[in-house]
C-alpha positions as CSV (number, residue, x, y, z in Angstrom):
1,X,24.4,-16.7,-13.0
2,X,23.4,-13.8,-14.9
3,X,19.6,-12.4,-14.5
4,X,17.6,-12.0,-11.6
5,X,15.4,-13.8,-9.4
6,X,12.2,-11.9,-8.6
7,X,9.6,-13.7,-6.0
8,X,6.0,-12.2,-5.9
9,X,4.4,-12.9,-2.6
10,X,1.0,-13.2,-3.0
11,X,1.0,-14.1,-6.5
12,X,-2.9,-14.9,-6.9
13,X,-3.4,-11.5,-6.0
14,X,-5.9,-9.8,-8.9
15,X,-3.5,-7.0,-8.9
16,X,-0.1,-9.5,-10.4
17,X,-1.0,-9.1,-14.3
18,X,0.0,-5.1,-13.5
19,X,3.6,-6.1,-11.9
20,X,3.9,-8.8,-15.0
21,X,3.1,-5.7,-17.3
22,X,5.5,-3.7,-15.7
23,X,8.6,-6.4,-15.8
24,X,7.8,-7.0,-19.4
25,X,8.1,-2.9,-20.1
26,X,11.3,-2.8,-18.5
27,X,12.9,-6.3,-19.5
28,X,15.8,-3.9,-21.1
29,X,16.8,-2.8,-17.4
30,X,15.1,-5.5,-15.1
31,X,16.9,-8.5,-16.7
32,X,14.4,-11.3,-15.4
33,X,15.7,-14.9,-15.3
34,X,13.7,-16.4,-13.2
35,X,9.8,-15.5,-11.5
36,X,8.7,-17.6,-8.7
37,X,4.9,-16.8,-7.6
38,X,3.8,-17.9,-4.2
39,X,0.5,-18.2,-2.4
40,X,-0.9,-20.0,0.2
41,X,-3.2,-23.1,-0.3
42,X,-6.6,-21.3,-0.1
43,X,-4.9,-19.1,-3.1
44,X,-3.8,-22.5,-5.0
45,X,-6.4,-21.9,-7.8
46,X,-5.8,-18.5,-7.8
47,X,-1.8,-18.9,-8.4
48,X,-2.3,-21.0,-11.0
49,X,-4.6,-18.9,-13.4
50,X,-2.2,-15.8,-12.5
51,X,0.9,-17.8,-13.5
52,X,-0.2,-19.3,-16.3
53,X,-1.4,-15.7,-17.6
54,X,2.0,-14.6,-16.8
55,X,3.5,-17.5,-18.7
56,X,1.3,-16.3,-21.8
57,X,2.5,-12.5,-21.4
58,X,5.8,-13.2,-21.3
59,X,5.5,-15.4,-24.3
60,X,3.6,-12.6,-26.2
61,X,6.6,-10.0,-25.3
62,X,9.0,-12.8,-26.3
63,X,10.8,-13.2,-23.1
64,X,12.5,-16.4,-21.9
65,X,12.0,-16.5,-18.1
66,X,11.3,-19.2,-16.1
67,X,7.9,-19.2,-14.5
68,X,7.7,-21.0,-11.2
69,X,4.1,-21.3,-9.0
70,X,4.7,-23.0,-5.7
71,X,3.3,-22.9,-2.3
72,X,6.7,-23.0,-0.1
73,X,8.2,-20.2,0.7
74,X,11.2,-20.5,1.5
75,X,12.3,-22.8,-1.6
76,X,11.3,-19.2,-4.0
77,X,13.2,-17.2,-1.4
78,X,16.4,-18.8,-1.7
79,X,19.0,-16.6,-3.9
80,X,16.4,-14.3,-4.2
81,X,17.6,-10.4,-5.5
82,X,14.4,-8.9,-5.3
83,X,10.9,-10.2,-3.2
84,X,7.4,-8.4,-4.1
85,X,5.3,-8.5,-0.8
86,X,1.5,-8.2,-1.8
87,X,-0.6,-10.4,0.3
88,X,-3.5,-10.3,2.3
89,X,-3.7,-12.2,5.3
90,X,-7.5,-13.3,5.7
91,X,-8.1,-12.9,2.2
92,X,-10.9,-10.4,1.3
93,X,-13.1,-12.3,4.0
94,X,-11.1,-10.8,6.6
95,X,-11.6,-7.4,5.2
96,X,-15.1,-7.6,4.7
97,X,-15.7,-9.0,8.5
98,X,-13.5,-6.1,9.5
99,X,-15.6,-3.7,7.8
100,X,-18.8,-5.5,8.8
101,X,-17.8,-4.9,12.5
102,X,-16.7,-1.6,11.8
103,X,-19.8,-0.3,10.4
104,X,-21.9,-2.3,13.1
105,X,-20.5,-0.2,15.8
106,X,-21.1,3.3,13.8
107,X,-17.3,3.6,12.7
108,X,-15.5,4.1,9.7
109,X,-14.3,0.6,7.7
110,X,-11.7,1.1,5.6
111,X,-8.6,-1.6,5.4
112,X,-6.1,0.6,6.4
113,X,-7.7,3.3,8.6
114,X,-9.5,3.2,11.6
115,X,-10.3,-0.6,13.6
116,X,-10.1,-2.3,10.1
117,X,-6.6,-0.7,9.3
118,X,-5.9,-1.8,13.2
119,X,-7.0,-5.4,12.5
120,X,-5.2,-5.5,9.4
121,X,-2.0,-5.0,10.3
122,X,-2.6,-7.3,13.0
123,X,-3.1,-10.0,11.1
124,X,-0.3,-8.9,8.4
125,X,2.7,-8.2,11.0
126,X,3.8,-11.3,12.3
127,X,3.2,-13.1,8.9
128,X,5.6,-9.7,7.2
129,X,8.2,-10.7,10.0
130,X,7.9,-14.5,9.3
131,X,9.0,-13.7,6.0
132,X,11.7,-11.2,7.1
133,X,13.6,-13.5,9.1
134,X,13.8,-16.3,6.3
135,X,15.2,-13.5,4.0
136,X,18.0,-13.1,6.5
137,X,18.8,-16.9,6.3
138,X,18.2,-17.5,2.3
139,X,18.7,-13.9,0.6
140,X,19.7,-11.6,2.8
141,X,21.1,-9.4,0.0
142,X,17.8,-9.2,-1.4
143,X,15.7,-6.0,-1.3
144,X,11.9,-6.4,-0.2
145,X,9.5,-4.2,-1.9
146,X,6.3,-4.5,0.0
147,X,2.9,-3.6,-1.2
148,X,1.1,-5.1,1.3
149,X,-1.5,-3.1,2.9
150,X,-1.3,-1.1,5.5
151,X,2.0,-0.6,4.0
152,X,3.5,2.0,6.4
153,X,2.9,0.0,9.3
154,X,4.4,-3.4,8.0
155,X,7.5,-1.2,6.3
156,X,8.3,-0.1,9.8
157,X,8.1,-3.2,11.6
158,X,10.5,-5.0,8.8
159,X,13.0,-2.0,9.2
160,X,13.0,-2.3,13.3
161,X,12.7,-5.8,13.7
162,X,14.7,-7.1,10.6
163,X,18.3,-6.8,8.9
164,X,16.1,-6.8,5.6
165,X,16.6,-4.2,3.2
166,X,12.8,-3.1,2.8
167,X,10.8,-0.4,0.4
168,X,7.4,0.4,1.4
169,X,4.9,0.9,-1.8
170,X,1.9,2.6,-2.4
171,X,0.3,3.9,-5.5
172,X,-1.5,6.6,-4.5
173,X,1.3,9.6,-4.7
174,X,1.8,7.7,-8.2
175,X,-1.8,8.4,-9.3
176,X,-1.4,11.9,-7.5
177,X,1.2,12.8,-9.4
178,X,0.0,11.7,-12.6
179,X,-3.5,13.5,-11.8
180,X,-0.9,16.7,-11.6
181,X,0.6,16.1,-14.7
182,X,-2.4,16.2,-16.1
183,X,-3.9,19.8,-14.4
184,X,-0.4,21.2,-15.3
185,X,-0.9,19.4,-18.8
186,X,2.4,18.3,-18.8
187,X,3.0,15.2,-21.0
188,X,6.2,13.9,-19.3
189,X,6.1,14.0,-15.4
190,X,9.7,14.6,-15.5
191,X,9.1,18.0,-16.3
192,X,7.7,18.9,-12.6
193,X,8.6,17.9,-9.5
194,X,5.9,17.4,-6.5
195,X,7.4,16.4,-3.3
196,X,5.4,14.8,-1.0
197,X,5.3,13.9,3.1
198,X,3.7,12.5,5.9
199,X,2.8,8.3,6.3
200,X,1.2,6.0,4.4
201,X,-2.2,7.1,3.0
202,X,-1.0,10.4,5.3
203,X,0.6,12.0,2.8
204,X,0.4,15.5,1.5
205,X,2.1,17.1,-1.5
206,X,3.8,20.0,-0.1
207,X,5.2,21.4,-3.1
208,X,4.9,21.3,-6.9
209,X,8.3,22.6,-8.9
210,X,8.1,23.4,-12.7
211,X,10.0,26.1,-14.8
212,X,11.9,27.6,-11.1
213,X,8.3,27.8,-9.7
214,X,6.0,26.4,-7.4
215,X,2.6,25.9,-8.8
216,X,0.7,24.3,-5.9
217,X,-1.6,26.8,-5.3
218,X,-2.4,26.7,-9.0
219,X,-3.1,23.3,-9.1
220,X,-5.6,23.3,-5.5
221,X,-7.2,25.9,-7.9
222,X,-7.3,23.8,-10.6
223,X,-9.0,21.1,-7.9
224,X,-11.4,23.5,-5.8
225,X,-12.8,24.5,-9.1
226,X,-14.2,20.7,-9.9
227,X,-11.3,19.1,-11.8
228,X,-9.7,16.8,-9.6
229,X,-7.7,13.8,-11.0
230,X,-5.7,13.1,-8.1
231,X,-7.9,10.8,-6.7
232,X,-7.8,7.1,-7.2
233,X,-10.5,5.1,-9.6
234,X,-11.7,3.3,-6.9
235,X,-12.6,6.1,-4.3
236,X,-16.3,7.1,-4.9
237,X,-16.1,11.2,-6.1
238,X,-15.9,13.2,-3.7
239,X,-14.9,17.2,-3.2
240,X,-12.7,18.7,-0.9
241,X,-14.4,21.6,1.4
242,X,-12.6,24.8,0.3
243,X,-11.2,25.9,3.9
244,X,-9.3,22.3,4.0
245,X,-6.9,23.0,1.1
246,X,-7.3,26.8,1.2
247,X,-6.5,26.1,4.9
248,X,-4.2,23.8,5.2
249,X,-2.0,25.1,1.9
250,X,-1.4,21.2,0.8
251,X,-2.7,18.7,-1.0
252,X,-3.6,16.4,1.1
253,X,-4.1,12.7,-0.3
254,X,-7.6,11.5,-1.1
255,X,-7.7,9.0,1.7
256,X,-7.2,11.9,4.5
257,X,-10.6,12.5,3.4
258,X,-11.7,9.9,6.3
259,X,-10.1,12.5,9.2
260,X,-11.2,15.5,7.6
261,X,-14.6,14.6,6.3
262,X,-15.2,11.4,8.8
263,X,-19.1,12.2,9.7
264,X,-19.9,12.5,5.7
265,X,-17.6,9.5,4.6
266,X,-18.8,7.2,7.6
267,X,-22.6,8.1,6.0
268,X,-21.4,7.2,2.6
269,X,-19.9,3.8,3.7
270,X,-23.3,2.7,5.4
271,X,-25.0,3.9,2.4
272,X,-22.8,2.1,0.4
273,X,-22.8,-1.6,2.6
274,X,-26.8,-1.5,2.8
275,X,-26.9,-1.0,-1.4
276,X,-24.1,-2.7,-3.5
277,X,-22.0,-4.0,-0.1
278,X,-19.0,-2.8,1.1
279,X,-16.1,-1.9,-0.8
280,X,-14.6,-5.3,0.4
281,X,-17.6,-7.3,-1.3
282,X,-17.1,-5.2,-4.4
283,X,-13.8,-6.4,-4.9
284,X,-14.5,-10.0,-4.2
285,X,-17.5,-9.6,-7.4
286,X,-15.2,-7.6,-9.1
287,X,-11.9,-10.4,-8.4
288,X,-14.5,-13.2,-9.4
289,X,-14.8,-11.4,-13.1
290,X,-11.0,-10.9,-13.1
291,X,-10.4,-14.6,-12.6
292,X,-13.0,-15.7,-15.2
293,X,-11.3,-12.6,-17.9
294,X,-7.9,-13.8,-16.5
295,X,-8.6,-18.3,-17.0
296,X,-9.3,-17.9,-20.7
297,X,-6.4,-19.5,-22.3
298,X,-6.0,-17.0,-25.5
299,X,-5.6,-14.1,-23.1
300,X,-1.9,-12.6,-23.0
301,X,-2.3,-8.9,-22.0
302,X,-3.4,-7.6,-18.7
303,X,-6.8,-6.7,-19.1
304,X,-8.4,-3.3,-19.1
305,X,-11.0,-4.5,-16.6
306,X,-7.7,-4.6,-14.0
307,X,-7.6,-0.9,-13.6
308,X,-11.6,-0.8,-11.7
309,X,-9.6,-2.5,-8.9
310,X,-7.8,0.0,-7.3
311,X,-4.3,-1.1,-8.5
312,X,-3.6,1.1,-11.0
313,X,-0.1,2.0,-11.9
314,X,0.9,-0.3,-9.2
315,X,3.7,-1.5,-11.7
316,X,4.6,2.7,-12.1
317,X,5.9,2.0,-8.4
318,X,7.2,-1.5,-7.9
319,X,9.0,-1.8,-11.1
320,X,10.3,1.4,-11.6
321,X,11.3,1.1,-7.8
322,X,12.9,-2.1,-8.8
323,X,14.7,-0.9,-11.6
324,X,15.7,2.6,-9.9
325,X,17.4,0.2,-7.7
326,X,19.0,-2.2,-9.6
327,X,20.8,0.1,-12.3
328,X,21.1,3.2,-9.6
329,X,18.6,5.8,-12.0
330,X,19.1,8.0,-8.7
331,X,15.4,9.3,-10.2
332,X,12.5,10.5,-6.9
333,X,10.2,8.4,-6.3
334,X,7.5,8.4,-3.2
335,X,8.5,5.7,-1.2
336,X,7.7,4.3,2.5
337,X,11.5,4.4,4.5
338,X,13.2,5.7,7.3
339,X,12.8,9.1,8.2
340,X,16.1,10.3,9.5
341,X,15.3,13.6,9.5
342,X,13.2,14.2,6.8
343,X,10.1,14.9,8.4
344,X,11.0,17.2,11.4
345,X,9.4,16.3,14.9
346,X,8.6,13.0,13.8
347,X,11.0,10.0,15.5
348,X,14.6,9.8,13.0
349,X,14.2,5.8,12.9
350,X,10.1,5.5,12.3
351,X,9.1,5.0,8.8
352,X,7.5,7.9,6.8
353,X,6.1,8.3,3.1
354,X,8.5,10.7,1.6
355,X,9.9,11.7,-2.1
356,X,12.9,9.9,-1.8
357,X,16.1,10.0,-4.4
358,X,16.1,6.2,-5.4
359,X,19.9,4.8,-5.4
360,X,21.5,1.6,-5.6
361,X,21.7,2.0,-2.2
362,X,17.9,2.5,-1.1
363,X,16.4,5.5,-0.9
364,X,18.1,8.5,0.2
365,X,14.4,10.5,1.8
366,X,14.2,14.6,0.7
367,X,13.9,17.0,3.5
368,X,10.5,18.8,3.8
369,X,9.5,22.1,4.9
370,X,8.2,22.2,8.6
371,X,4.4,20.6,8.6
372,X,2.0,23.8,10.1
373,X,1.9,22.7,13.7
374,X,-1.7,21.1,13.5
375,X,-1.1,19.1,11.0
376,X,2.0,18.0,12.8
377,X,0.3,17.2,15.9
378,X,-1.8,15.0,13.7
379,X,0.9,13.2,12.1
380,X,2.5,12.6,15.5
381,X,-1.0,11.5,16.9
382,X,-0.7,8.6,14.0
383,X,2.7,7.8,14.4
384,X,1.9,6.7,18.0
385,X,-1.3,4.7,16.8
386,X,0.7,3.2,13.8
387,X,3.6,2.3,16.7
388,X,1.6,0.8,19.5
389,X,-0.4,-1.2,16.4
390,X,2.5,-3.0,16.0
391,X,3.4,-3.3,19.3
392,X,0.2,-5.0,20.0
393,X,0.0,-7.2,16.6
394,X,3.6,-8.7,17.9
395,X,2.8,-9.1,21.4
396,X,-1.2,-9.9,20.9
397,X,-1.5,-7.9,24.3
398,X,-5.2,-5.8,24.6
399,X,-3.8,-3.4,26.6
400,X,-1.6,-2.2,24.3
401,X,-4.5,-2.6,21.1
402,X,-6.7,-1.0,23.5
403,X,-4.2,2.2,23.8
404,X,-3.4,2.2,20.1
405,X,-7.3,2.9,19.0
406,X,-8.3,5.7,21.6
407,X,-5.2,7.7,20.1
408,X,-6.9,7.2,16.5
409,X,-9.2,10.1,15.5
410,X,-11.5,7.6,13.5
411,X,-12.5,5.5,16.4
412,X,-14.4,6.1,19.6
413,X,-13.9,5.1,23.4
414,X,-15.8,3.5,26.1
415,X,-17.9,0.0,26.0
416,X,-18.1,0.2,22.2
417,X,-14.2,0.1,21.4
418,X,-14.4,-2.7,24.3
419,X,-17.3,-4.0,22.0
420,X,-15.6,-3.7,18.4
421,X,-12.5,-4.9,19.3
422,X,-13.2,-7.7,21.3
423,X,-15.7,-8.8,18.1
424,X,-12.0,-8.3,15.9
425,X,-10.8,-10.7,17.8
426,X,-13.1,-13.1,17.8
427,X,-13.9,-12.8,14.3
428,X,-9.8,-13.4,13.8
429,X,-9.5,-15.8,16.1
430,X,-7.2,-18.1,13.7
431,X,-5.4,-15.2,12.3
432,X,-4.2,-13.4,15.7
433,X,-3.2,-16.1,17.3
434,X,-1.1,-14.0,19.7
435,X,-4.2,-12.5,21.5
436,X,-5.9,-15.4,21.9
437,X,-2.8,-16.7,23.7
438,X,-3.0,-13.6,25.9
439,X,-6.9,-13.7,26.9
């Protein structure tokens, strides 16, 4: 049968309408037959707004595809050639709670940093592996693209603990790279190259190629003297100290702010939860205008209003990623895969956020220069976190959570990580089964 089958996981995500727009821009090389959307049954209301938005875009580009909304799983993952991981286990309550708790206890909360990235992938792991293993039985030739958050961590549990050909995603290197296309003023990206290195929301960009030269240290000019558009929409402004990318010689990504600036961010956050709310019940206000923009029935389009949610150019990476795939473009792209090498002192097999050449294959990851030795110690400090994290969300043992977070720079020791993470635990007591089995 000619055409492919694309399942979105997560469908009643606020963020879909982007993918949609992206599968419509490249209906030329992503030959869509059929789209199955899948939620849970707290997202049933959800699903069906998103799908029946996507039925109107399609219609707009004038597209045939089939358009299928369905709670079971496994009946949209059978003959599958490509599966879009995007979902959030414990909705947006579970990431508000998480930063609730968080702040409570004078710590960072952020969904994938810190106790709230710890609790996240918690609760996201064993769901991530659920679906894995029902790949291996009804597509196993599929390829996985996952954008669900903390994307690093769940990449590297599908890759050790699954036969499943998995992508991670993230659109920050996107949005970096388009920020330098701009500083450089450089109207198509593909005349520059930025590599970049390090883990999900880790990264750095370690060099920047155009016309046989490297113009990083122009462009951390171009950013020390105010002009910044590396950083995402939905990250409050914010400027870099000059000794951290004078010092350090990278770019590093606008989320690293938390390790480098922790004291003044963890300020900002409380600032933030005691005025508007956190940026967890920001997004549920902002979602609950999406879903009114998104049920009227003359809308076709994704909306502008889309891009305040953080998910901009998300299509830029899953579709492109798709279609680099799927007619071997052999293009670089910044993708979440196996190291083997790439990143030297870091373990071959772990997963690492690298410029990767994107074949028909998977991605074939770029060698870096050596990271400065502290920054490599800090990378190394988080690949051990990010590994006992999984450890723990598979097993649900506290011994093992417990020795993930003292590793993590963001969170403290003593009788208030006893105190924070028992309160994660109890607050998830549905969704980490696994621990409450272990109490």
């Amino acid at each position: 049968m000619s055409g492919l089958k694309i399942v979105i996981i997560g469908a009643g995500s606020s963020y879909t309408p982007e993918l949609i727009e992206g599968l419509i821009n490249r209906s030329a090389e992503l030959p869509l037959r059929e789209l199955w959307m899948v939620d849970i049954d707290e997202g049933r209301e959800k699903l069906a707004i998103i799908a029946n938005l996507a039925r109107r875009m399609l219609k707009k580009a004038g597209l045939t595809v089939r358009v299928e909304e369905t709670l079971d799983r496994q009946t949209a993952l059978a003959g599958a050639d490509y599966v879009c991981s995007q979902f959030r286990a414990g909705c947006l309550e579970a990431r508000i709670s998480d930063e609730r708790i968080s702040l409570k206890h004078g710590l960072i909360g952020q969904e994938t940093n810190g106790l709230g990235g710890f609790a996240n992938a918690c609760r996201t792991i064993p769901i991530a592996l659920a679906i894995a293993k029902e790949m291996e039985q009804l597509c196993p030739d599929a390829w996985l693209l996952n954008f669900t958050n903390p994307s690093g961590m769940v990449t590297e549990a599908i890759l050790r603990h699954s036969t499943v050909k998995t992508v991670g995603l993230c659109n920050v290197p996107v949005i970096m790279q388009k920020g330098v296309a701009k500083l450089l003023k450089s109207e198509n990206e593909a005349d520059f190259i930025m590599q970049v290195a390090g883990l999900n929301h880790f990264i750095f960009a370690r060099q920047i190629l155009q016309n046989g030269q490297d113009k990083l240290q122009q462009v951390i000019q171009e950013i020390l003297s105010g002009n910044d558009p590396l950083v995402p929409r939905n990250i409050p402004p914010f400027s870099w100290p000059e000794h951290v990318l004078q010092g350090l010689g990278m770019i590093p990504c606008a989320y690293l702010r938390y390790y480098y600036m922790k004291d003044d961010i963890l300020k900002q956050e409380i600032g933030e939860a005691n005025g508007e709310g956190t940026r967890g019940e920001v997004v549920k206000e902002l979602e609950r205008q999406l879903f009114a923009i998104y049920s009227n029935p003359e809308l076709a389009e994704k909306p502008k209003a889309l891009e305040g949610r953080g998910g901009q150019y998300y299509s830029e990476a899953a579709c492109e990623l798709m279609s680099a795939i799927h007619n071997d473009k052999r293009i670089i792209m910044h993708v979440n895969t196996r190291n083997n090498g790439a990143i030297n002192g870091l373990p071959d097999d772990c997963a690492v956020e690298v410029s990767s050449m994107i074949t028909r294959s998977g991605p074939l990851p770029l060698n870096v220069a050596p990271f400065p030795e502290d920054t490599l110690r800090l990378l190394q400090l988080m690949k051990s976190f990010e590994q006992l994290t999984i450890q723990a969300a598979m097993t649900g043992d506290r011994h093992t959570a417990w020795r993930a977070l003292v590793l993590n720079p963001l969170i403290t020791s003593g009788s208030l990580l006893e105190k924070a993470l028992n309160e994660v635990i109890d607050e998830n007591k549905a969704l980490l089964p696994a621990f409450h089995q272990n109490k």
